[in-house]
NUSE-617454 format. One record per atom (N, C-alpha, C): residue in one letter; x, y, z; atom name. Coordinates in Angstrom, 1 decimal, always signed. Layout:
N
SITE  residuo       u       v       w  atomo
SITE        A       X       Y       Z     CA
...
//
This chain:
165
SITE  residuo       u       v       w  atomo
SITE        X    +0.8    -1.2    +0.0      N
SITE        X    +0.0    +0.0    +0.0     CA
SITE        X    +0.9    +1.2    +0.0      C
SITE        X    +0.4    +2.4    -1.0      N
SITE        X    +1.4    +3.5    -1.0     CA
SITE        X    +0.7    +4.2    -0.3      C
SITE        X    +1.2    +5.0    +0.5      N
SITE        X    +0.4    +6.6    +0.9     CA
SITE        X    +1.3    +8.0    +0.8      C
SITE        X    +0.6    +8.9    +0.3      N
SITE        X    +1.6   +10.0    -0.6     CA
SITE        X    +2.0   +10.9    +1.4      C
SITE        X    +2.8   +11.2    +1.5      N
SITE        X    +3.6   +12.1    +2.4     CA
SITE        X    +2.8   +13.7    +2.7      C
SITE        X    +2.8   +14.0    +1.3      N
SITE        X    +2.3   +15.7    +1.5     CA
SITE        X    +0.4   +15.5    +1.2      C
SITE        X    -0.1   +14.4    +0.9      N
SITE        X    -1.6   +13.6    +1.3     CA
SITE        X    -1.8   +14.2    +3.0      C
SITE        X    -1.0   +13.8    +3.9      N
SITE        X    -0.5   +13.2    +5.1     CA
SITE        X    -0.6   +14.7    +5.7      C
SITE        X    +0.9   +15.5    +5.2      N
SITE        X    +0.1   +17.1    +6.0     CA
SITE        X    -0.5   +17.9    +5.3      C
SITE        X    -1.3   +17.6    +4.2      N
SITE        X    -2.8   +18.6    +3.7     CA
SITE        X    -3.7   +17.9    +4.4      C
SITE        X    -4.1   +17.2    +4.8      N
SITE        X    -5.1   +16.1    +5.3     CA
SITE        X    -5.5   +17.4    +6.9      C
SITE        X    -7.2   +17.2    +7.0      N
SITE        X    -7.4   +17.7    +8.0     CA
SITE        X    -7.0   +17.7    +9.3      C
SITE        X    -6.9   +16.4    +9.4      N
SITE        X    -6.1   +15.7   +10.8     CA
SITE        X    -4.7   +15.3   +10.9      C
SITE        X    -3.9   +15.5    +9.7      N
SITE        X    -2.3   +15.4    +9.3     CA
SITE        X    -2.1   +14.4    +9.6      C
SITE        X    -3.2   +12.9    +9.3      N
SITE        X    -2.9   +12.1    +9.8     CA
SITE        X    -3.8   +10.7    +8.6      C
SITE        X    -3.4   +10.0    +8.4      N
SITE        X    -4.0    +8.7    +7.8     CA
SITE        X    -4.1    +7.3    +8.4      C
SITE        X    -5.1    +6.7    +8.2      N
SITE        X    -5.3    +5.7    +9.0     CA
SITE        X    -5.3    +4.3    +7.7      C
SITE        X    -4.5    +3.6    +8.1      N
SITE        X    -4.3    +2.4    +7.1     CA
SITE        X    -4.7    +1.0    +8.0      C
SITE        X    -5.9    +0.1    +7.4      N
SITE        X    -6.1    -1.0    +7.6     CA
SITE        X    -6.1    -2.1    +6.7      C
SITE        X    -5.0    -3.3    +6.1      N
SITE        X    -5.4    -4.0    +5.3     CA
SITE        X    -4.5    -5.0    +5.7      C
SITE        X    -4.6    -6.3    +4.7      N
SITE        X    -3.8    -7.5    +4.6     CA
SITE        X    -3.3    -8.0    +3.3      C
SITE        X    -2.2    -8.7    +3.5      N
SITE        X    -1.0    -8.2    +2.6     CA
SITE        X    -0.9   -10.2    +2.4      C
SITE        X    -0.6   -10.3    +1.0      N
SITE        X    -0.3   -11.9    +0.9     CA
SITE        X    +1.1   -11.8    +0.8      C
SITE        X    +1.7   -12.6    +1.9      N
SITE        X    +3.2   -12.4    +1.9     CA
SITE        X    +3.6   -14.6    +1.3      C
SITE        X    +2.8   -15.2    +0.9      N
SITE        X    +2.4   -16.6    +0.8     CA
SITE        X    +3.9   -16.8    +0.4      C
SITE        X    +4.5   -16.3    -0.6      N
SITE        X    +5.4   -16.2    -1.6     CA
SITE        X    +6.8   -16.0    -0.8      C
SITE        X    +6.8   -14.9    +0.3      N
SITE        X    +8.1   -14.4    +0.6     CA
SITE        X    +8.8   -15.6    +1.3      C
SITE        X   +10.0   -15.7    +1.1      N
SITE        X   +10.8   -16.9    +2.2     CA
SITE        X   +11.8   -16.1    +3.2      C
SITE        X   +12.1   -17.0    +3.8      N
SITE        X   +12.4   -16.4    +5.1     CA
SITE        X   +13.0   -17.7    +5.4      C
SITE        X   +15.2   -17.9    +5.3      N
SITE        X   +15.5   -18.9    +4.8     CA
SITE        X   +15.2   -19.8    +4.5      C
SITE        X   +14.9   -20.9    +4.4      N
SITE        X   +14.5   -22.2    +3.6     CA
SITE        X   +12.8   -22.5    +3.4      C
SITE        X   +11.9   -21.6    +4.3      N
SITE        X   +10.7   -21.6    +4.3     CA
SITE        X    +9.8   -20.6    +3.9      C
SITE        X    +8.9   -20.6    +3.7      N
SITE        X    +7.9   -19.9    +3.4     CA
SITE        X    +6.6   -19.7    +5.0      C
SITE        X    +7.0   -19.1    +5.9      N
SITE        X    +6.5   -18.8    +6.5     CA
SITE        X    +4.9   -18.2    +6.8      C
SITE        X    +4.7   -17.7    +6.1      N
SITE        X    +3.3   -17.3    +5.7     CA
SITE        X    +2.1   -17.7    +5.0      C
SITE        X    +1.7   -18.3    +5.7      N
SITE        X    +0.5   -19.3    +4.8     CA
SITE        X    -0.8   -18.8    +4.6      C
SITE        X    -1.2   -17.4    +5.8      N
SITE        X    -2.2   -16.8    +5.9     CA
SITE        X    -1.9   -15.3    +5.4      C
SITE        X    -2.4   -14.5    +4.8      N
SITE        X    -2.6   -13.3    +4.6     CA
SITE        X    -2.2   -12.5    +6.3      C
SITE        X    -1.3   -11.4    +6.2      N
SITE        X    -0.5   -10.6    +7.2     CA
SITE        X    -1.6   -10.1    +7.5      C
SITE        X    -2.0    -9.5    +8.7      N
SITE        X    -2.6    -7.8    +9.0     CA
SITE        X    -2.1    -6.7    +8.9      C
SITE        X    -2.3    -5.8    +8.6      N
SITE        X    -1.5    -4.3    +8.9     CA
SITE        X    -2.2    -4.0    +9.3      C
SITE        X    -2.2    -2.6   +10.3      N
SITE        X    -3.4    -1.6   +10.8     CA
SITE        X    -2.1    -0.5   +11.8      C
SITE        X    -2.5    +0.6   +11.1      N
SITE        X    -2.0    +1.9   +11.8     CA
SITE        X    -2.3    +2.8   +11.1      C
SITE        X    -1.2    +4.0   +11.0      N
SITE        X    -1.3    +5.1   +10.6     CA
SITE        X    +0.1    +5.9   +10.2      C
SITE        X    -0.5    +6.9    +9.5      N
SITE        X    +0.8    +7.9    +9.2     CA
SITE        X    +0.8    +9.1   +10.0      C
SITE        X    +1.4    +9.9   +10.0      N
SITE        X    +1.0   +11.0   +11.1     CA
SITE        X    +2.1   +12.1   +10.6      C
SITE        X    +1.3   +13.3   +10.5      N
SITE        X    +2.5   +14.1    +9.9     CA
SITE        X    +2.8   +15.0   +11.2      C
SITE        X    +4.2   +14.9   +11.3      N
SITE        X    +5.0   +15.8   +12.6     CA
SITE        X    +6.1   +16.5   +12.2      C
SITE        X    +6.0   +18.0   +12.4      N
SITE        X    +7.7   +18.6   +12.2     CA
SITE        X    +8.2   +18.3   +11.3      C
SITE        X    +7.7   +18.5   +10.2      N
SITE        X    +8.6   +18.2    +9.0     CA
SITE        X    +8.5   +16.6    +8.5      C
SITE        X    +8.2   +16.0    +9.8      N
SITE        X    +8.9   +14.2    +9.1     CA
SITE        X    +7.6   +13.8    +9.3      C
SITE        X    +7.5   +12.5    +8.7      N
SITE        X    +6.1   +11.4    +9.6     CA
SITE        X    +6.2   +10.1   +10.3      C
SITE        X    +5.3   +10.1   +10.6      N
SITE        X    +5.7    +9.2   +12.2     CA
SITE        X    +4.6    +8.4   +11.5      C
SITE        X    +5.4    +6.8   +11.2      N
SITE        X    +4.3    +5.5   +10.8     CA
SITE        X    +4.3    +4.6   +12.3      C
SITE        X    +3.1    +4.6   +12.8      N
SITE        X    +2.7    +3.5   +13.8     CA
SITE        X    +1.7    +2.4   +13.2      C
SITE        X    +2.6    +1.1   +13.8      N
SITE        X    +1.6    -0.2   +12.7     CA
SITE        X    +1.5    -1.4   +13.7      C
SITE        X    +0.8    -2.0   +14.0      N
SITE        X    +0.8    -3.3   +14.2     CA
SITE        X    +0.5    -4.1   +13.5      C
SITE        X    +1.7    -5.2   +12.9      N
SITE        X    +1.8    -6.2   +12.4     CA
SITE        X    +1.1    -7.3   +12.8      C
SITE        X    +0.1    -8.3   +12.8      N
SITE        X    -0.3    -9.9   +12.8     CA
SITE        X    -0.5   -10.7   +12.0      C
SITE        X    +0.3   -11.6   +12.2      N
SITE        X    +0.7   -13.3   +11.0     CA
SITE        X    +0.7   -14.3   +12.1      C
SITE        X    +0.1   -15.2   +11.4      N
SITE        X    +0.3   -16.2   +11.3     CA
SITE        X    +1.4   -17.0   +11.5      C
SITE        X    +2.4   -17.7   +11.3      N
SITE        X    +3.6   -17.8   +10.7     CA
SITE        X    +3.4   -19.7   +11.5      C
SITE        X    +3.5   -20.4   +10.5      N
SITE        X    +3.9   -21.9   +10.7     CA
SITE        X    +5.7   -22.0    +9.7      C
SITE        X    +6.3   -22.8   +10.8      N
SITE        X    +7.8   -23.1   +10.6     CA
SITE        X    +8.0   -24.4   +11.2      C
SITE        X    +8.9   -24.8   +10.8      N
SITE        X    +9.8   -26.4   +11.0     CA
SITE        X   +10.2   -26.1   +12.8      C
SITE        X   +10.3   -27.3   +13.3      N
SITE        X   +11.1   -27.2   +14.5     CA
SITE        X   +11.9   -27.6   +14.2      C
SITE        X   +13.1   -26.9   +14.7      N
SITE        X   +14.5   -26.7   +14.6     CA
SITE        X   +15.1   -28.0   +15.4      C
SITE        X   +14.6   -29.2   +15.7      N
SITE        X   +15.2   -30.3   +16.0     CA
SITE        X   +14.2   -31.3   +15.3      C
SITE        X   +12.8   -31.3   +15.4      N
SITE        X   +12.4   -32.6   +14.6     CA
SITE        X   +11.6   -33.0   +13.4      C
SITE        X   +11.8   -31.0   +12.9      N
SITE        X   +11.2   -30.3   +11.4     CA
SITE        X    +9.7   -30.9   +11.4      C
SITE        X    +9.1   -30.9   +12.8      N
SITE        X    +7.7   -30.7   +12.7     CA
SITE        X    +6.9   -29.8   +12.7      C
SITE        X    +6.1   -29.3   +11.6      N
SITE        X    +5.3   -27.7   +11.4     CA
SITE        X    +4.4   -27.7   +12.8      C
SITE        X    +5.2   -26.1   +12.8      N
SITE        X    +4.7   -25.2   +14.6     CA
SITE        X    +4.6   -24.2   +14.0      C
SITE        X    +2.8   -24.1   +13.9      N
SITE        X    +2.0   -22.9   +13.8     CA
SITE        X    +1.8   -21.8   +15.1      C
SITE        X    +2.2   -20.6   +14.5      N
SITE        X    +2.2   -19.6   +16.2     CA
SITE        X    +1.9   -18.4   +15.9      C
SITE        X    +1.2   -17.7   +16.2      N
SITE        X    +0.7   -16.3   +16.3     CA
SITE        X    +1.7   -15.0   +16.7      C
SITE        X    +2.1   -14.3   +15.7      N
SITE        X    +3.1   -13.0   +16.1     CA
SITE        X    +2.3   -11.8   +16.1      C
SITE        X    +2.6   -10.7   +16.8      N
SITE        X    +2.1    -9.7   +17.0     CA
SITE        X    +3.6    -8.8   +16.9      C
SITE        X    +3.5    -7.8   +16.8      N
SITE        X    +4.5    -6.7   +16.2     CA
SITE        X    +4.1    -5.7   +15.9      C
SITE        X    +5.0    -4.9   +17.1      N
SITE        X    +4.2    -3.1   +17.3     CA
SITE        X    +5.3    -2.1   +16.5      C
SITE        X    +5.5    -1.5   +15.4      N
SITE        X    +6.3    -1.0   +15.2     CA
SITE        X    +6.0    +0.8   +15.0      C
SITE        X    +7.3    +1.0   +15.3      N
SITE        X    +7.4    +3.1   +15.5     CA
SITE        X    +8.5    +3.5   +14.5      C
SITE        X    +8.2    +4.1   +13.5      N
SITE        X    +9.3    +4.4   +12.5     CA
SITE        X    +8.9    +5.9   +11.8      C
SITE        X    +9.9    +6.8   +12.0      N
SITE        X   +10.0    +8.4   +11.6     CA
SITE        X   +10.5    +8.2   +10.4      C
SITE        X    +9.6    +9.2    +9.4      N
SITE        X   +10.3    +8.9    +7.8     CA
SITE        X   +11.0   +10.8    +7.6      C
SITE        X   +11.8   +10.9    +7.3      N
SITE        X   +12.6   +11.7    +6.7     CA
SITE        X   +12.5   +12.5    +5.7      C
SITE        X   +12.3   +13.4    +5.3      N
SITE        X   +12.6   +13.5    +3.4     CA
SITE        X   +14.3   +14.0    +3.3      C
SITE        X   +14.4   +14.9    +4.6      N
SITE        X   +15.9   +15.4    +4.6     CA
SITE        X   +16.3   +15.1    +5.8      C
SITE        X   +17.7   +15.0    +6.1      N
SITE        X   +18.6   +14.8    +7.4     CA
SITE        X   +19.2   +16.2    +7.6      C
SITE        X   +19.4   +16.7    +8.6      N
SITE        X   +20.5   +17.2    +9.5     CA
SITE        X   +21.0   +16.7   +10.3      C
SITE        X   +23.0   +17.5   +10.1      N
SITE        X   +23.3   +16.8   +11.5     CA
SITE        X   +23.8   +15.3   +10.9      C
SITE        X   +23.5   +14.7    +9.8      N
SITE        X   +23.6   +13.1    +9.6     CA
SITE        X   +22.9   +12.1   +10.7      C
SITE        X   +21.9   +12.4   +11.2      N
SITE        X   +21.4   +12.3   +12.3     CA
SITE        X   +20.3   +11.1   +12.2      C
SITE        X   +20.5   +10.0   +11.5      N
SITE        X   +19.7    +9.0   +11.2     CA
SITE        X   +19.4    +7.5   +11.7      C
SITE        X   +20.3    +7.4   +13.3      N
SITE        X   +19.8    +6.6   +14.3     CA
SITE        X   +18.6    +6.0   +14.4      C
SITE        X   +17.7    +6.7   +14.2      N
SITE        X   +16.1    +6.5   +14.2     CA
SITE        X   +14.6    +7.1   +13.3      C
SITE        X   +15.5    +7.1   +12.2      N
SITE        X   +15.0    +8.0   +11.0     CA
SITE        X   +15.2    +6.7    +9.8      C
SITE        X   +14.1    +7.2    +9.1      N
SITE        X   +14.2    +6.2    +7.7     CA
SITE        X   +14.3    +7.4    +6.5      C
SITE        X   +15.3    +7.4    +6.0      N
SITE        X   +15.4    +8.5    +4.6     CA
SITE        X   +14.3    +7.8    +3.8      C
SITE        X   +13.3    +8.9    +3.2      N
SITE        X   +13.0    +8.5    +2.0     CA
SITE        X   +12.8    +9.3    +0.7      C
SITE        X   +13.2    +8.8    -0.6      N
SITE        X   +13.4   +10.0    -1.2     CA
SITE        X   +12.7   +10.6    -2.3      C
SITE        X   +11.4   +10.0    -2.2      N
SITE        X   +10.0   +10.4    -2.7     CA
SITE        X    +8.8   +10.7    -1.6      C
SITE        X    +8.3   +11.4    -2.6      N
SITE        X    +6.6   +11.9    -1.7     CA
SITE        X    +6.0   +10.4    -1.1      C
SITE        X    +5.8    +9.6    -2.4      N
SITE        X    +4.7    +8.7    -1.8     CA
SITE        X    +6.3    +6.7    -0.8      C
SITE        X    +5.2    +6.6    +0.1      N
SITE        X    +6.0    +5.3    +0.7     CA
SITE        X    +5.1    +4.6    +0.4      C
SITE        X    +6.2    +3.2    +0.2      N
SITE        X    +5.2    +2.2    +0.2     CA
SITE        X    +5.4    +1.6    +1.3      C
SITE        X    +4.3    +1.1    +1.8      N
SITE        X    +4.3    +0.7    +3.5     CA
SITE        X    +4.7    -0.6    +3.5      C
SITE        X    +4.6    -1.5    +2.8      N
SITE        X    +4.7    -2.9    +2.2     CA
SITE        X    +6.5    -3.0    +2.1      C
SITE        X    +7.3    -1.9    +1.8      N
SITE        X    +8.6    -2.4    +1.7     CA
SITE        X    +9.1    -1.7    +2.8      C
SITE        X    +8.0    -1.1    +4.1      N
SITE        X    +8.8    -0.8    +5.5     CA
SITE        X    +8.4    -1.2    +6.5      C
SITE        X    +7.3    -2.4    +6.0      N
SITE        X    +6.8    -3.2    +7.2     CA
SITE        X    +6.9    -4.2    +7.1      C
SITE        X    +7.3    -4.8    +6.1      N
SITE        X    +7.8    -6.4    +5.9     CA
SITE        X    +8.8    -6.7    +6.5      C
SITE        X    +9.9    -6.0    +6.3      N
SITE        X   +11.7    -6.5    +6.8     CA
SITE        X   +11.5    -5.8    +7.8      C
SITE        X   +10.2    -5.4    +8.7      N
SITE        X   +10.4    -5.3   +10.5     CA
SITE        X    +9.9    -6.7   +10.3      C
SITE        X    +8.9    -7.4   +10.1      N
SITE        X    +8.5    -8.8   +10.5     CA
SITE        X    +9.5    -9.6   +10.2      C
SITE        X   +10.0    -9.3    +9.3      N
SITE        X   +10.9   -10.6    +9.0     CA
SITE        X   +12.0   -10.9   +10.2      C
SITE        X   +12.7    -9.9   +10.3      N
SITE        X   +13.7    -9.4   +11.2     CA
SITE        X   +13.3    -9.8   +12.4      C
SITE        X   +11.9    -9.6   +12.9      N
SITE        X   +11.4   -10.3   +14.0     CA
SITE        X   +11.1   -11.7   +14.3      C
SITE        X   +11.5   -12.0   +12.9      N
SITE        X   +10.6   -13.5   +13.3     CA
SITE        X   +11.6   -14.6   +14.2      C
SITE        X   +11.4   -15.8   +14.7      N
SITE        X   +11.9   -15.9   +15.6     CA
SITE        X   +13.0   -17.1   +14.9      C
SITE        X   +14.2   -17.2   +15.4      N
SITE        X   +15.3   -18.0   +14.2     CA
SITE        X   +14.9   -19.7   +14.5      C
SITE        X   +14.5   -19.7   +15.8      N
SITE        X   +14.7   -21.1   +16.2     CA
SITE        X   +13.4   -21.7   +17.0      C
SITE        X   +12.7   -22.1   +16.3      N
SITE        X   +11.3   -22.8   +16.7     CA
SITE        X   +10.9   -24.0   +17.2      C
SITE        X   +10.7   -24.3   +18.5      N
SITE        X   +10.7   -25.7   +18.5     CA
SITE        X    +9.3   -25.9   +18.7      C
SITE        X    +8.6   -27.2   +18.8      N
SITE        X    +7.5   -27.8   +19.1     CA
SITE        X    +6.8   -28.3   +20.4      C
SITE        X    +8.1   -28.3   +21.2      N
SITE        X    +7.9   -28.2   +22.5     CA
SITE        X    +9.4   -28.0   +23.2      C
SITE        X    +9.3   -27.4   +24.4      N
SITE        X   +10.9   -27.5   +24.9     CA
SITE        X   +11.5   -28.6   +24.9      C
SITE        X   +10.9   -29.7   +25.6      N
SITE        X   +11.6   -30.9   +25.9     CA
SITE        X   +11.5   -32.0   +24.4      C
SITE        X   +11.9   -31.5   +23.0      N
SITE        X   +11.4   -32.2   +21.4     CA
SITE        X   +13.1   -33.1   +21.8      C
SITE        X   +12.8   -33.8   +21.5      N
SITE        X   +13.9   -35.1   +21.2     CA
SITE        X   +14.7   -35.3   +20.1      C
SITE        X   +13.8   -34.3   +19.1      N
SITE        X   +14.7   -34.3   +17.9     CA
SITE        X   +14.7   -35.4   +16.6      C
SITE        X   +15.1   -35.4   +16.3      N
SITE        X   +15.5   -36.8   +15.3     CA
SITE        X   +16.8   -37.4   +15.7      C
SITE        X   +16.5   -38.9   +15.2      N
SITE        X   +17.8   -39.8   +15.3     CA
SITE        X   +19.1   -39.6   +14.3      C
SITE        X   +20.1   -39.5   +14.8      N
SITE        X   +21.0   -39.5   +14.1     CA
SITE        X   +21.4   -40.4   +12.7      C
SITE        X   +21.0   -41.7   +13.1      N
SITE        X   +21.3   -42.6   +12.3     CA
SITE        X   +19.9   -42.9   +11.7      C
SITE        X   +18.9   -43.2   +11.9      N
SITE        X   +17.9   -43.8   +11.5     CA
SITE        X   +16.7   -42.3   +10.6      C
SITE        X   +16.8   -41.3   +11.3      N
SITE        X   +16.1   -40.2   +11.3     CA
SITE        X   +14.7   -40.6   +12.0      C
SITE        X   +14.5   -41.1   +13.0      N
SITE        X   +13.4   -41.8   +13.5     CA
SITE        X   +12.6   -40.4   +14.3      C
SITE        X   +11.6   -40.0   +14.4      N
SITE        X   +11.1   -38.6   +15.1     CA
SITE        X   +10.9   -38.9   +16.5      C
SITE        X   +11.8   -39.1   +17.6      N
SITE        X   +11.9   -39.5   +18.7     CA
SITE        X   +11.0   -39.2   +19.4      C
SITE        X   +10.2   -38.4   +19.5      N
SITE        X    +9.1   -37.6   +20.2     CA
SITE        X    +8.4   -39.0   +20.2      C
SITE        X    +8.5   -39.3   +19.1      N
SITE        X    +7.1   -40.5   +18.4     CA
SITE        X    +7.4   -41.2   +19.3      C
SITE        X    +8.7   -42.1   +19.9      N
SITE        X    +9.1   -43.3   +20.6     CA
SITE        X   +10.7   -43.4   +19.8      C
SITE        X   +11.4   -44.3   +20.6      N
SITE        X   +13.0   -44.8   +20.4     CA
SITE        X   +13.1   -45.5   +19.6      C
SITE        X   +14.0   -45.0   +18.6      N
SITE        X   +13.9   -46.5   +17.7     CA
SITE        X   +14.5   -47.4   +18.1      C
SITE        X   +15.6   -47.5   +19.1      N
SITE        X   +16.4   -48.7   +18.7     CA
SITE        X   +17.7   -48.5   +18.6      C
SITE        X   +18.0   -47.3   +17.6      N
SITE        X   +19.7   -47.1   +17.6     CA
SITE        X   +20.6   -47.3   +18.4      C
SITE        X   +21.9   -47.6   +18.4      N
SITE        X   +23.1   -47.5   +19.0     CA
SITE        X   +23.5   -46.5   +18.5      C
SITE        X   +23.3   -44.9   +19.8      N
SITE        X   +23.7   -43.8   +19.2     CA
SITE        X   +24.8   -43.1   +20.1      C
SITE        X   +25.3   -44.1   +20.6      N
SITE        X   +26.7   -43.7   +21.3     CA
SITE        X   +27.5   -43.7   +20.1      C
SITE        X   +28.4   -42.7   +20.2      N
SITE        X   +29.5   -41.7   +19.1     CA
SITE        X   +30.6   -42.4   +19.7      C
SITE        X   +31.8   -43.1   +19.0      N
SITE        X   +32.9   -43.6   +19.3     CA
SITE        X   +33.9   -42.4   +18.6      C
SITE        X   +34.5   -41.6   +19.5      N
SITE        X   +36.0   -41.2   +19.0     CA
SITE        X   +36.6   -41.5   +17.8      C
SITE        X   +36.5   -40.7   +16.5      N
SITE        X   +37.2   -42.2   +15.7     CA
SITE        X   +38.9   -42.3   +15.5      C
SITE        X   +39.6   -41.4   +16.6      N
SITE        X   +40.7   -41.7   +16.6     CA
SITE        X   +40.7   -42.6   +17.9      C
SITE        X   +39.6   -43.1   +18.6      N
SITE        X   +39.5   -44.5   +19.4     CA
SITE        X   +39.1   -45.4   +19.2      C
SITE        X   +38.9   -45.3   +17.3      N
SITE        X   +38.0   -46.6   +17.0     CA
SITE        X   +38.8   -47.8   +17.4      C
SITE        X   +39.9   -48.0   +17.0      N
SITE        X   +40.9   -49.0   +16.9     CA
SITE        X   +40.8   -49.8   +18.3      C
SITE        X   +41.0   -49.1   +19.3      N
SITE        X   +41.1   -49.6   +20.5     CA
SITE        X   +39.4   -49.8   +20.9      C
SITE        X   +38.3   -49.7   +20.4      N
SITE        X   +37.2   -50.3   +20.4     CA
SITE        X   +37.2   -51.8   +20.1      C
SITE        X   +38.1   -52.0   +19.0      N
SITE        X   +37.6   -53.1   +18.2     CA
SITE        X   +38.7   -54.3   +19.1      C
SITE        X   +39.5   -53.8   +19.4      N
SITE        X   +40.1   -54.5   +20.5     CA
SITE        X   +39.8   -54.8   +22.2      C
SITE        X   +38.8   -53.7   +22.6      N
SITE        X   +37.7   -53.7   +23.5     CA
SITE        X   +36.8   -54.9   +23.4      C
SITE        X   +36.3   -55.2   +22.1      N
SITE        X   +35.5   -56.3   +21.8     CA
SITE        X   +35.5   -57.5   +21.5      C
SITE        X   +36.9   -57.4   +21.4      N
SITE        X   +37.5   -58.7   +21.4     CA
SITE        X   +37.0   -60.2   +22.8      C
//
């Protein structure tokens, strides 16, 4: 969604209110596609002093792999973001400022890479997930397969096979 800047301070209330949802189905977010449901957006623009002040709450969806036994964990994110847009700097003073270098923004390419950035790197299914088997790939949560998954040193193999003698 674009919204024009100088829209923003001719506007009665120097202010715009933006409500919509965004198909992010497509975006990936390393190896996955996180987004299976249509995003929320809902905020506003707000014209202040020169700059404008976008306030947004983000809500998705987002189902990902657990990071030990790559079973899909669907979970609900929420995400409040506060971001000052710029047309000019002074000072070089852009700690907390977003340059932009046209009238109109698109909101879509300054509220995506906050979710993304937010999302969480490491997902599990439950704290105590067991993971997969090393050897077998068995989904241990399920039950044990069976493996011998003691790890032999392999500069001690030698003296294993002489152990077993």
């Amino acid at each position: 969604m674009k919204i024009s800047l100088s829209e923003v301070a001719a506007s009665k209330s120097q202010k715009i209110d933006f409500d919509y949802c965004l198909d992010l189905s497509q975006e990936e977010v390393g190896f996955e596609k996180p987004f299976r449901e249509p995003v929320h957006l809902v905020g506003s623009v707000a014209s202040k002093r020169g700059a404008s002040q976008l306030d947004a709450v983000i809500e998705a969806r987002c189902t990902q792999a657990c990071a030990r036994c790559l079973t899909p964990v669907t979970y609900d994110k929420r995400l409040e973001v506060s971001l000052m847009l710029v047309r000019r700097v002074d000072n070089d003073e852009l700690d907390d400022m977003i340059l932009v270098e046209s009238d109109e923004v698109d909101l879509d390419e300054l509220l995506v890479p906050e979710l993304i950035l937010d999302m969480d790197m490491v997902v599990l299914c439950r704290e105590d997930c067991k993971g997969l088997c090393p050897k077998c790939g068995k989904n241990l949560n399920e039950g044990d397969c069976g493996c011998d998954r003691r790890e032999i040193d392999p500069r001690l193999a030698k003296l294993q096979t002489i152990l077993n003698k």
